[in-house]
One Martini backbone bead per residue (centre of mass of N, CA, C, O) as a GRO file, in nm:
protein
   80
    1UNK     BB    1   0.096   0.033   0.023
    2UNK     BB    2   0.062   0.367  -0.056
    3UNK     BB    3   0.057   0.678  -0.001
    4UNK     BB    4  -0.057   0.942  -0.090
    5UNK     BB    5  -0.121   1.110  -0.364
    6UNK     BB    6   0.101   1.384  -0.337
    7UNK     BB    7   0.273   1.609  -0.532
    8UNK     BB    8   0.439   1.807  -0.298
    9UNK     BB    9   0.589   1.526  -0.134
   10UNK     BB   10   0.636   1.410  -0.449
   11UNK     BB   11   0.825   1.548  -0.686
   12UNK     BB   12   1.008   1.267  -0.808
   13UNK     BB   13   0.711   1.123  -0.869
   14UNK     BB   14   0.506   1.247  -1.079
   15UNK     BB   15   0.491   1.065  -1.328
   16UNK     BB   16   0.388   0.815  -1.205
   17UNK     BB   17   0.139   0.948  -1.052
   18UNK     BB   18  -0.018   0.992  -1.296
   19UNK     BB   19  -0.007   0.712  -1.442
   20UNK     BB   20  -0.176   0.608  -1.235
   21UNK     BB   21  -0.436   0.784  -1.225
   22UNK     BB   22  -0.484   0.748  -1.529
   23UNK     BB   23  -0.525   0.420  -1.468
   24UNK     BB   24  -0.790   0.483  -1.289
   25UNK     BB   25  -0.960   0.619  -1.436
   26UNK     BB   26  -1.002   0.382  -1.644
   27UNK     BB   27  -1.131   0.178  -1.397
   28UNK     BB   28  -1.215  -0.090  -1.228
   29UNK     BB   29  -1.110  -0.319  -1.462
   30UNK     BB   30  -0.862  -0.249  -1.491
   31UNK     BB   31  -0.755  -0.232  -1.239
   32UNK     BB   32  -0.888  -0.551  -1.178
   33UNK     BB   33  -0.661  -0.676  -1.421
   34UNK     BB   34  -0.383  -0.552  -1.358
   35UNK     BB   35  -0.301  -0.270  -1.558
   36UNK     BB   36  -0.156  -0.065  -1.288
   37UNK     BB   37   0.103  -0.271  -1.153
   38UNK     BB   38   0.343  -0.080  -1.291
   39UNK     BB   39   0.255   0.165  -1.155
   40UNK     BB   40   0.267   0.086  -0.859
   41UNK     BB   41   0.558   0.013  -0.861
   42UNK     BB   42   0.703   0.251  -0.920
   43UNK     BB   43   0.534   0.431  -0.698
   44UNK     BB   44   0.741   0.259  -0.468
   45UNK     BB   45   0.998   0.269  -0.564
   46UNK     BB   46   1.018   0.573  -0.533
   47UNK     BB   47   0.907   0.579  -0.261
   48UNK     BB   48   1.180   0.429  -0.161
   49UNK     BB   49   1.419   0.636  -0.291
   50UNK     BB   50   1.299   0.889  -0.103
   51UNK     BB   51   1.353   0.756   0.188
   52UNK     BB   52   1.650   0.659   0.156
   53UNK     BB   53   1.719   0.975   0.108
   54UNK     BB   54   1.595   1.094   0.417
   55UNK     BB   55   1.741   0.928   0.584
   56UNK     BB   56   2.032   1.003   0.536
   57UNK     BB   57   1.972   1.296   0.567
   58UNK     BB   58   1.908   1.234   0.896
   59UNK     BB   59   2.148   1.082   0.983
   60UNK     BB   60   2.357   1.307   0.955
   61UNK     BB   61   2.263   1.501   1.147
   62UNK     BB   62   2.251   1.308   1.367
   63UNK     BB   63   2.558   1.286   1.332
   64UNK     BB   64   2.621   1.582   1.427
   65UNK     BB   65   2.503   1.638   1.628
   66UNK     BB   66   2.635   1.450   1.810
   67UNK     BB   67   2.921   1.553   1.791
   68UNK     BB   68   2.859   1.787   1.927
   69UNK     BB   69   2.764   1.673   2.223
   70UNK     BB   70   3.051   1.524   2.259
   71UNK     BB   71   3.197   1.803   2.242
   72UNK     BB   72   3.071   1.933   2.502
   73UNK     BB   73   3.114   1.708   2.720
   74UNK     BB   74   3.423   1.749   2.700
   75UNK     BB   75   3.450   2.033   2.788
   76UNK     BB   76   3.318   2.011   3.049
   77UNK     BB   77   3.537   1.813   3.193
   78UNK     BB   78   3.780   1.985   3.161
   79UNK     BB   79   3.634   2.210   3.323
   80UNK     BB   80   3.601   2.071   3.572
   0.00000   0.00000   0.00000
């Protein structure tokens, strides 16, 4: 299952968010004979290389905080 599709949270999957909705508005049975299947595989794949890389870069920023806070605890030591 994937997240609402909403274009301003996933500007790099704009184009095939937009070819699943486009897919998804031909019917039911369209639908339902799984001929969507690749177009949802695509915005999932999108959607899991958006998170791997916002994973990396919140983890970078907390390795970075990580590193001053154990900076400003080592001066604290040394001028106790």
């Amino acid at each position: 299952m994937h997240s609402h599709l909403i274009p301003h949270k996933h500007p790099g999957c704009l184009d095939v968010m937009l070819a699943l909705e486009e897919c998804h508005s031909k019917g039911f049975i369209h639908k339902a004979l799984g001929q969507c299947n690749d177009y949802k595989r695509q915005v999932n794949a999108c959607f899991a290389e958006e998170r791997k890389a916002m994973t990396k870069a919140h983890r970078e920023i907390a390795m970075a905080k990580r590193r001053q806070t154990e900076a400003s605890w080592k001066e604290i030591e040394q001028n106790s």
